[in-house]
C-alpha positions in Angstrom: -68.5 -37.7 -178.3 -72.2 -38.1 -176.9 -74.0 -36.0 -179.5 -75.8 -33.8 -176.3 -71.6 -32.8 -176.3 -71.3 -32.2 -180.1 -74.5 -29.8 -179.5 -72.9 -28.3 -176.8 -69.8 -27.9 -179.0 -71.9 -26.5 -181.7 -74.2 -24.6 -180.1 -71.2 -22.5 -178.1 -69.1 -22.6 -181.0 -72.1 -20.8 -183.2 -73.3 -18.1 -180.4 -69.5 -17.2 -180.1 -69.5 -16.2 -183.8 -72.9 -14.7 -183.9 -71.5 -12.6 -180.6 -68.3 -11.7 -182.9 -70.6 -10.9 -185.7 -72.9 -8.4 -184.0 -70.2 -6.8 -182.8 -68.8 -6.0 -186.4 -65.5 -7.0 -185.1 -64.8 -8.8 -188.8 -66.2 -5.7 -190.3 -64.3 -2.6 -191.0 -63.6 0.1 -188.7 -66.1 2.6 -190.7 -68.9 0.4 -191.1 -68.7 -0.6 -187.3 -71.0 2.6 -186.7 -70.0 2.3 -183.0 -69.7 6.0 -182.8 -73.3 6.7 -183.3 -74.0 4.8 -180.3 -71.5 7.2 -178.2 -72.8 10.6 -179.6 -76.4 9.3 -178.7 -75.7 8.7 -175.3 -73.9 12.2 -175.4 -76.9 13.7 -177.2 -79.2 12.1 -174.3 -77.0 13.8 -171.8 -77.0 16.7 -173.0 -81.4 16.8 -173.5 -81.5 15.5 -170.0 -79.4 18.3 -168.2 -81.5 21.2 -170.6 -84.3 19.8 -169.4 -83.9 19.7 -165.5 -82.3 22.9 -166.3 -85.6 24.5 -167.7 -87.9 22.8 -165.7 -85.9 25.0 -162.7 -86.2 27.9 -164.4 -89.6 27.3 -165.1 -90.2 26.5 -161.2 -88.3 29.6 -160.3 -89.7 32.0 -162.7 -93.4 30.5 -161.2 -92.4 30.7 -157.4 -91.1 34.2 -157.7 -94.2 35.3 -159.6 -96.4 34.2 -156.8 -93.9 35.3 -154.1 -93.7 39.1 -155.9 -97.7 39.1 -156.3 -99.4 41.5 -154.2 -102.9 40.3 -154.8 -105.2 38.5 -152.5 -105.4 35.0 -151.8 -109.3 33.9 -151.4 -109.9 31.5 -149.2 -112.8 29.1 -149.3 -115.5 30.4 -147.2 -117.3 28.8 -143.7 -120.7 28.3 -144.8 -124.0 27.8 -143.1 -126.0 24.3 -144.0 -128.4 26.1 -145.4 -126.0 27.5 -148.5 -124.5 23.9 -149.0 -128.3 23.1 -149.5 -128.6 25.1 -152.3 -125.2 24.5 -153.7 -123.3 27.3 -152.4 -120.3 25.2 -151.1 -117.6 27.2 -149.4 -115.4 27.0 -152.7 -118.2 28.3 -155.1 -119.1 30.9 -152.3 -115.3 32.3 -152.6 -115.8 32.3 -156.6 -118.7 34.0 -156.8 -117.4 36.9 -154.4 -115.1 37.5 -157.2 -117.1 37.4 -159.7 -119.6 40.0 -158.4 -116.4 42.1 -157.7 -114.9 41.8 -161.1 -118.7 43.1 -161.9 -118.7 46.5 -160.1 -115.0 46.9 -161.5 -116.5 46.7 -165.0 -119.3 49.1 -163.9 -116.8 51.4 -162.6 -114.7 51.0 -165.5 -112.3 53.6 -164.5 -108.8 53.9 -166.1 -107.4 54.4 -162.9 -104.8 51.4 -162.2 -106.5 48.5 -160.3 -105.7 49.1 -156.7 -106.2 45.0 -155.8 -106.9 41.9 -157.6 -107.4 37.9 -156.5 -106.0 35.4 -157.0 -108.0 32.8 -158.6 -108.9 29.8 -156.6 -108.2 27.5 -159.8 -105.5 29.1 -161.0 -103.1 27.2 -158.3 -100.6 23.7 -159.3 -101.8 20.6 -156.7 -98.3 18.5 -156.5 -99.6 15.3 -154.2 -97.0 13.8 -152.6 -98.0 10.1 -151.3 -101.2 11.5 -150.7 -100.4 15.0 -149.2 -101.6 17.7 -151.2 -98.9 19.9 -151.8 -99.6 23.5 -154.3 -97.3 25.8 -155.5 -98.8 28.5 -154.1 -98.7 27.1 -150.7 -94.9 26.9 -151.2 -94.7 30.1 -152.2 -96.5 31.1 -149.0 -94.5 29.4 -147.1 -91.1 31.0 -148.3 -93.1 34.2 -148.2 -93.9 33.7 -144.8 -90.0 32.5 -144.0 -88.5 35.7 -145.6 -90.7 37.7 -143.8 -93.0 39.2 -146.4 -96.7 38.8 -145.4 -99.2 36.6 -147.6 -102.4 38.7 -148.1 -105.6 36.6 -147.5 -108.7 37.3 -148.0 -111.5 35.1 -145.8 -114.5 35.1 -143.8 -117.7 32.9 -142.4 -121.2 33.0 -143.5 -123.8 32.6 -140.6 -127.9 32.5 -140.1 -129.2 33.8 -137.7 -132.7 34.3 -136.9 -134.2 35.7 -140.2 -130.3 37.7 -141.2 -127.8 36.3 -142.9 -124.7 37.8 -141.9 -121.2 37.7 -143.4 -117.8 38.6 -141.5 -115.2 38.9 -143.7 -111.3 39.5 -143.2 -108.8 40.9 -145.3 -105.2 41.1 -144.5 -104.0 45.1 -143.6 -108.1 46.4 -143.6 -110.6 46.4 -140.6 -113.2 43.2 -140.3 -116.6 44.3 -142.0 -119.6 42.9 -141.9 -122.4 42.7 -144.3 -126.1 41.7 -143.4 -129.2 40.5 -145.8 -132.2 39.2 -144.7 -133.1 35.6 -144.7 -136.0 33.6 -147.7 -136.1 30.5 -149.4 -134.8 32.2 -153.2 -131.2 32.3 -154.3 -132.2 36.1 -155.0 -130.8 36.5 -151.3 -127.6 34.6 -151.2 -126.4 36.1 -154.2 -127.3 39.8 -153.0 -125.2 38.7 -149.8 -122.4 38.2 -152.5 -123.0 41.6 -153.6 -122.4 43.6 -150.6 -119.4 41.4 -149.7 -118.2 42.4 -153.1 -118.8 46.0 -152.5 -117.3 46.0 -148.7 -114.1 44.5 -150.2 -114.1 47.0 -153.1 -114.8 50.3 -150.6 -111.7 49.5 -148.6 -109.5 48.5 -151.2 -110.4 50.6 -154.5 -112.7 53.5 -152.8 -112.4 55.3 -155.8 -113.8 52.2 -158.4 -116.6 51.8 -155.8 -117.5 55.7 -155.7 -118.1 55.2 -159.3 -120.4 52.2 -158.7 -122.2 54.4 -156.1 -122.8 57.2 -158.5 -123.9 55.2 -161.4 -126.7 53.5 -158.8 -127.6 57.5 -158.2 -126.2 56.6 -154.6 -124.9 60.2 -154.0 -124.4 60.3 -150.7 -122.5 56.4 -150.6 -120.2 58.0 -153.2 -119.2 60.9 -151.5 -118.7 58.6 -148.2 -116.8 56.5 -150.2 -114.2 59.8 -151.3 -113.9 61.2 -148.2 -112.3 57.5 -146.9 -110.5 57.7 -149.7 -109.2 61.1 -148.8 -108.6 59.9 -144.9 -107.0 56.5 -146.1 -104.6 57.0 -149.1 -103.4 60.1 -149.5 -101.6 58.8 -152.4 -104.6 58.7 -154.6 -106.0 61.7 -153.4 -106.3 63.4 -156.6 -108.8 61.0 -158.1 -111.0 61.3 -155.4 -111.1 65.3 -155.7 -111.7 64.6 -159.4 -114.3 62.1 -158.5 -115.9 64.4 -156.4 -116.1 67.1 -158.7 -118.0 65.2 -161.2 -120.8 64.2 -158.6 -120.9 68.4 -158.1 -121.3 68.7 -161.5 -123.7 66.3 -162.2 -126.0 68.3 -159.3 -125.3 71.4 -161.2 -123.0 72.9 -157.9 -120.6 74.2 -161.0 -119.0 76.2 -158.9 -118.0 73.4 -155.9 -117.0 71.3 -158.6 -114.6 73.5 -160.1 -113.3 73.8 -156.5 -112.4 70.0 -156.3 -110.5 69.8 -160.0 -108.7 72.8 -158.7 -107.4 70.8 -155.4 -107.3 67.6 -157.6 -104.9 70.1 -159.7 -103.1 71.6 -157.3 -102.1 67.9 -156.4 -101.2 66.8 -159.5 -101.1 69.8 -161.9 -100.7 67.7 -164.9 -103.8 65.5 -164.2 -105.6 65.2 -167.4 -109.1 64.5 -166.4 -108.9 66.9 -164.1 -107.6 69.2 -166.9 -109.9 68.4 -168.9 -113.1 68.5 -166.7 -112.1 71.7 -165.4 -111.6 73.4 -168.6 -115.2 71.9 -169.2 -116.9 73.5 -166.9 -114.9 77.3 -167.4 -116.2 77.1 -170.8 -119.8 76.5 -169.8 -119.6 79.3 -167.3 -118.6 81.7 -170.3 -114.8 81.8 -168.7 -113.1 81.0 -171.9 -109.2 82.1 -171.0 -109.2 79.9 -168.2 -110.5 76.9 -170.4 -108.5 77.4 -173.3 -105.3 77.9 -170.6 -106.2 74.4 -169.0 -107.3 72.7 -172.5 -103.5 73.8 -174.0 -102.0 72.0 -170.8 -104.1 68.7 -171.7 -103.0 68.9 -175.2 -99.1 69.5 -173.7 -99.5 66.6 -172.0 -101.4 63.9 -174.0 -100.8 65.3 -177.5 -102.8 62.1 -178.7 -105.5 63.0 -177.2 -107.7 64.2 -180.2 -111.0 65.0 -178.8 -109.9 67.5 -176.6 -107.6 69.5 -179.6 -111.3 69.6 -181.7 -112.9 71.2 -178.3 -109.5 73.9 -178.0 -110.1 74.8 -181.4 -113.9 75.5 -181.1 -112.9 77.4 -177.8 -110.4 79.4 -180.2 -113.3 79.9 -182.2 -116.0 81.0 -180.2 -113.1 83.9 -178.8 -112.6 85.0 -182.2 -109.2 83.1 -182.5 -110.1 81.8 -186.4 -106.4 81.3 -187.4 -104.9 79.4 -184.4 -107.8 77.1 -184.7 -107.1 76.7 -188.1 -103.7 75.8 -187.0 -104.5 73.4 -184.5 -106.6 71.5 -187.1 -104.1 71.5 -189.8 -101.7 70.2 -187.0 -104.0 67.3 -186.2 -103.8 66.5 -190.2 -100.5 66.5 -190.1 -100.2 63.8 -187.5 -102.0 61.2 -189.5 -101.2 58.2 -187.9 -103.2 59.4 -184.8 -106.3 60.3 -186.6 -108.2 57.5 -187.6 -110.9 57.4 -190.1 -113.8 57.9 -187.9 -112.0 60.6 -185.7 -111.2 62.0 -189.0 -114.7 62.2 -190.2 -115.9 64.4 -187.0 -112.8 66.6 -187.2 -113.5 67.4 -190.6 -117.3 68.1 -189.8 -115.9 70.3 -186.4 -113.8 72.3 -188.8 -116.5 72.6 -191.5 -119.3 73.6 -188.9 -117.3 76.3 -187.4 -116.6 77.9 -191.1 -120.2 77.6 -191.7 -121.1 79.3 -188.2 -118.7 82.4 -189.5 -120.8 81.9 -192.9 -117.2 81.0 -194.6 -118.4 78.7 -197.7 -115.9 78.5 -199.4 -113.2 77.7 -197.0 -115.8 74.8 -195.5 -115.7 74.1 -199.5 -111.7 73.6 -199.5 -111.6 71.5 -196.2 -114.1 69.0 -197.4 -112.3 69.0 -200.7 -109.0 69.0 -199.2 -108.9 66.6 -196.1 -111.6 64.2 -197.2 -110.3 61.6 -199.4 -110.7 57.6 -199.7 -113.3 56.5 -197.2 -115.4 55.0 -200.1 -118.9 53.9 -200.6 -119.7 53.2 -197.1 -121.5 55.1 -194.0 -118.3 57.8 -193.8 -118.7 58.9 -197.4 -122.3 59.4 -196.9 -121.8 61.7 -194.4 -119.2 64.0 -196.3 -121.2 64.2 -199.5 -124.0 65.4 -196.8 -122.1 67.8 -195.3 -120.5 69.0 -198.8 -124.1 69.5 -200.2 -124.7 71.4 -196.3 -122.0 73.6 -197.5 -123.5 74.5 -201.1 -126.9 75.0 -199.5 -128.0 72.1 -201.4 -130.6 70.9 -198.2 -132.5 68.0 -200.3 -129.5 65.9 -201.3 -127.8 66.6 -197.8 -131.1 65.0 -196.6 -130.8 61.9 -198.7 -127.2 61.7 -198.0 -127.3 61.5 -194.3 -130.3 59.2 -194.7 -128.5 56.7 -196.7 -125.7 56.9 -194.1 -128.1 55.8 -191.6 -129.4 53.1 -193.7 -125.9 51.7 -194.0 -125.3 52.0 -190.0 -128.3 53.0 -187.7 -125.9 52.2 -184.7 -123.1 54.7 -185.8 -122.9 57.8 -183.6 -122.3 59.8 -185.9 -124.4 59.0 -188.7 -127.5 58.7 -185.5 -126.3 62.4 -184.7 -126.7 64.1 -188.4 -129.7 62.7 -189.0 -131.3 64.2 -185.8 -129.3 67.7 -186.0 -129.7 67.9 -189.6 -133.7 66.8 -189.8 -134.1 69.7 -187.4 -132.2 72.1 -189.0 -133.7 71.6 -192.5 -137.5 71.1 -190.6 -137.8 68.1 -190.9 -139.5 67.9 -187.2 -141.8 64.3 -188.1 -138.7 62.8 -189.3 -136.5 63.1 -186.6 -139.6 62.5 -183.9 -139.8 59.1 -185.4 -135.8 58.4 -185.7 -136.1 58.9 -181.9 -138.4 55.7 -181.4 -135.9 53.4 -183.5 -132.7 53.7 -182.1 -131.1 51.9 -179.1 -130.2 54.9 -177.4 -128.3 52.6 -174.4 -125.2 52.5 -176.6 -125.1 56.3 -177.5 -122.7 58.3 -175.1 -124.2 60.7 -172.7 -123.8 64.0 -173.7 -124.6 62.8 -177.6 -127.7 61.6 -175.9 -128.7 64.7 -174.4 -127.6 67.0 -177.8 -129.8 64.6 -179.8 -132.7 64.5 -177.2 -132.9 67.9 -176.8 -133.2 68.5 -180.5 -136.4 65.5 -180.5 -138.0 67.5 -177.5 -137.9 71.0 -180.1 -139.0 69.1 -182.5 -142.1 67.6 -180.4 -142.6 71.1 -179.7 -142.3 72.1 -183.0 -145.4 69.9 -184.2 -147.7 70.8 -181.0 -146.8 67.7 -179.1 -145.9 69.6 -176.0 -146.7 66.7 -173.4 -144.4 64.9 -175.5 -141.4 67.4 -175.5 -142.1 67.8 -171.7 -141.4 64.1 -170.6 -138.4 64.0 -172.7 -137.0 66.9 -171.5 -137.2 66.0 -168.5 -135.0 62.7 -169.5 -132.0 64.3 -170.7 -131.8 66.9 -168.1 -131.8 63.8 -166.0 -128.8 62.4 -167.8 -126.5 65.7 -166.8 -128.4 67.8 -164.9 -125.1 70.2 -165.8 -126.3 71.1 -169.4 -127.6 74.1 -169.4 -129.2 74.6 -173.1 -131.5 71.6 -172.4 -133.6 73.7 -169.2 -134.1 76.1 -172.2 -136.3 73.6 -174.4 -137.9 72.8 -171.2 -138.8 77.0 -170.7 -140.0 76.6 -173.8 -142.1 74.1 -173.3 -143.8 75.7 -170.7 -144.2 78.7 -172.9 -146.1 76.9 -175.2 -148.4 75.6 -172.8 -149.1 79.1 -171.2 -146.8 78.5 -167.9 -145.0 82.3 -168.2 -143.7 81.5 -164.1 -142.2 78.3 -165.5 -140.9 79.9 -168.6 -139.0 82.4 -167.0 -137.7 80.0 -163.9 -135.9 77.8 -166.1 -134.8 80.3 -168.3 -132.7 81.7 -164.8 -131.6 78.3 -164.4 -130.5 78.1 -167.8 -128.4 81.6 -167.8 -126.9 80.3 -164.6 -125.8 77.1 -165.7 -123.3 79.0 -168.5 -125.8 79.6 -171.0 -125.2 82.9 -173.4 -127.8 85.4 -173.3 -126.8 86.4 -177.1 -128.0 82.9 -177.9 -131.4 83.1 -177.9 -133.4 83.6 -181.4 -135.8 85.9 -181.0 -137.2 86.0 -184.2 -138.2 81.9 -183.4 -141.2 81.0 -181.3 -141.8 80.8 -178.7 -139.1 83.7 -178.1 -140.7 85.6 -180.8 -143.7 86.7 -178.0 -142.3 84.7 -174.8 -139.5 87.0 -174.9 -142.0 90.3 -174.2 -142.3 89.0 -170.6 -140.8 91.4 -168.2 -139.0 88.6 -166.3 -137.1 87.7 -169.8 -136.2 90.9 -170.3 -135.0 91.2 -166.5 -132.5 88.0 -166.7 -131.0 89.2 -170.2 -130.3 92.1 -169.0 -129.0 90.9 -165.5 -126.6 87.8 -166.7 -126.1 89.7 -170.1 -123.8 92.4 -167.7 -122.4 89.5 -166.1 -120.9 88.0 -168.7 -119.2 91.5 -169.6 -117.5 91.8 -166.8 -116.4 88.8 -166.6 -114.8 89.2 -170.1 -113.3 93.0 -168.9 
């Protein structure tokens, strides 16, 4: 034997046993460990079925998503050389059309439930398939298309022509529109094109949102064009565009027409809450308490959370001489904790303590502070209630510091903004609150505390012979709710200062109609203390004075 044959020999003989070996067939059955191998490959099968399994529910889940959404799909725009020039593509054209209607929905900022939405151009899976591009949503189309549901698109061209730019844009279900801008060299232009798109899409699908937008840009008579298609179109919503249309009235002072639309609004939907609420508003300003407190119990039925409109019931029980149920509603509130945060708290607490003091009840403003004031702390809140308690023991120069240390801590808190203008006036403090005026940011304040606080500046402008002063702002916050009646008061006064008697009386009339109580003038104050000799005064007391008693007959 060659010895190429004995390595032959050899070398089969030793990869036989090394085979053997690895096989663990001389080793015992339990150290063989073979079974691990078969509950792996079980395990394996197992993970690999799951996972087909999900990734099918995931695909499903997905495809019905898209095939249940209603919303708009935006397709890329056709654009005019002129827009790719400046970067406007026809993709980043369809993005910014959204985002300038996303804008004017946050303007609107209506609770009203969105009436459309789009769909986000990047918000789509690209499967490419060799090369095709294949999406999910265009899958989804497709099987939308197949089982006979519509897709809804949203699409259009851009053109130029001469010195326009003009837009045609299509929406699935609504007429073509088109929108028109004219043509310069700034992107100022394009992106006002994208505007009006934005607005066009928003008036035919959310008329309400955009009747809002209208009204905030003073754009009365867009608004009210905007409600009356929303009247025509969808009958369905018709109750916010009667409440919508009532608050433009009001804002014009038409009181009466605007009570007219809450009423139809109502009589659509008598458990409307704004409606409720806006109505109830307005009855009380016109001196028709019953009918306000009747609608204001049907908010509180309804939206029993609703806190601020309990604290306005209560005054409304207060101001007819209904002491113990307001006491009751308040006590209620209490009683309902969780509701009631700590700031609402704080302002429910100072409601209840101002109307004790107004019926010159000191001790019982005493017990509520002592009573339902507890654990806000050294901070902003506790300032306030120390104020208030020192208010209620007639201690005026520590209610001063208090309030002023609660501004200190927070000069952006309403609250703490609002006692230091209402109490600086009350105590005479007229320099003080003229120059609080000048340092706040008066753009985050709420409307009607902006008028309250404003009017209180212009008395006290008036107060220390700055009547030019007191005049323009005046002016200001009867621009912010031309409604209010108490504000065209200041302004007759500040024409009585300057020796305008015509003026005086004028918007003293305008005052009395608006709502405003002829038993609420202080005579004893100037410029009442004379003004009021004037024959026209006397005239409208005693005219509006028998209207209001037999209205209350």
């Amino acid at each position: 034997m060659g010895w190429k044959t004995s390595w032959r020999y050899f070398h089969g003989f030793a990869f036989k046993g090394l085979r053997n070996f690895l096989q663990f067939q001389w080793w015992p059955t339990w150290l063989r460990l073979s079974f691990i191998h078969d509950k792996m490959e079980q395990l394996a099968s197992v993970l690999w079925r799951l996972g087909i399994f999900a990734l099918l529910v995931f695909f499903s889940i997905f495809l019905f998503r898209i095939f249940m959404d209603d919303g708009y799909v935006v397709q890329p725009f056709s654009v005019p050389k002129v827009f790719v020039d400046q970067g406007y593509e026809s993709r980043v054209v369809a993005l910014r059309i959204q985002d300038e209607l996303q804008q004017l929905k946050e303007i609107a900022g209506s609770v009203k439930q969105d009436s459309v939405t789009l769909k986000n151009l990047d918000s789509d899976i690209n499967l490419a398939v060799m090369g095709v591009g294949v999406s999910i949503r265009s899958l989804a189309n497709q099987l939308k298309e197949l089982l006979g549901k519509p897709n809804k698109i949203l699409g259009g061209e851009i053109t130029v022509a001469g010195q326009e730019i003009k837009a045609r844009v299509r929406m699935t279900g609504f007429p073509v529109f088109d929108k028109e801008v004219n043509l310069d060299s700034s992107h100022q232009t394009i992106e006002t094109l994208f505007s009006e798109i934005a607005k066009g899409i928003l008036f035919h699908t959310d008329p309400y949102r955009m009747a809002l937008v209208y009204r905030k840009e003073g754009n009365t008579d867009e608004a009210i064009e905007a409600i009356r298609y929303m009247i025509r179109t969808r009958p369905a919503d018709a109750k916010w565009a009667y409440m919508a249309w009532g608050s433009i009235l009001h804002e014009q002072g038409q009181i009466e027409l605007a009570i007219s639309k809450y009423e139809k609004s109502l009589e659509l939907d008598p458990a409307f809450t704004l409606a409720l609420a806006n109505a109830a508003s307005l009855y009380s300003g016109i001196g028709e308490s019953a009918k306000a407190i009747n609608y204001l119990e049907k908010v509180i039925h309804t939206s029993p959370q609703e806190v601020q409109y309990q604290s306005s019931l209560a005054w409304l029980y207060y101001g007819s001489g209904q002491e113990e149920r307001a006491d009751s509603l308040f006590q209620n509130i209490f009683q309902r904790a969780q509701i009631v945060n700590q700031d609402e708290r704080m302002i429910l607490v100072s409601n209840w303590v101002e109307m004790k003091l107004q019926k010159n009840d000191i001790a019982g403003a005493k017990q509520i502070m002592e009573h339902y004031v507890n654990g806000f702390g050294e901070n902003m809140i506790s300032y306030l209630v120390k104020g208030i308690m020192a208010f209620t023991q007639q201690d005026t120069s520590n209610a001063f510091r208090y309030i002023k240390q609660a501004y200190e801590l927070d000069p952006t808190h309403v609250a703490a903004i609002m006692y230091n203008i209402n109490g600086g006036y009350m105590i005479g403090k007229y320099e003080y609150v003229t120059s609080l005026y000048e340092q706040i940011n008066w753009d985050d304040v709420p409307a009607n505390a902006v008028v309250n606080a404003w009017n209180k500046v212009a008395m006290s402008y008036n107060n220390t012979g700055k009547h030019e002063e007191a005049y323009k702002l005046i002016l200001k916050a009867i621009e912010r709710d031309t409604a209010i009646a108490y504000p065209y008061t200041t302004l007759a006064e500040t024409y009585a200062f300057k020796g305008q008697m015509d003026s005086f009386c004028h918007y003293i009339g305008v005052a009395l109609e608006k709502g405003f109580g002829p038993e609420n003038f202080n005579l004893s104050e100037k410029p009442y203390s004379w003004a009021s000799k004037e024959l026209c005064f006397e005239q409208l007391i005693a005219r509006y004075g028998n209207k209001r008693r037999e209205k209350n007959k």
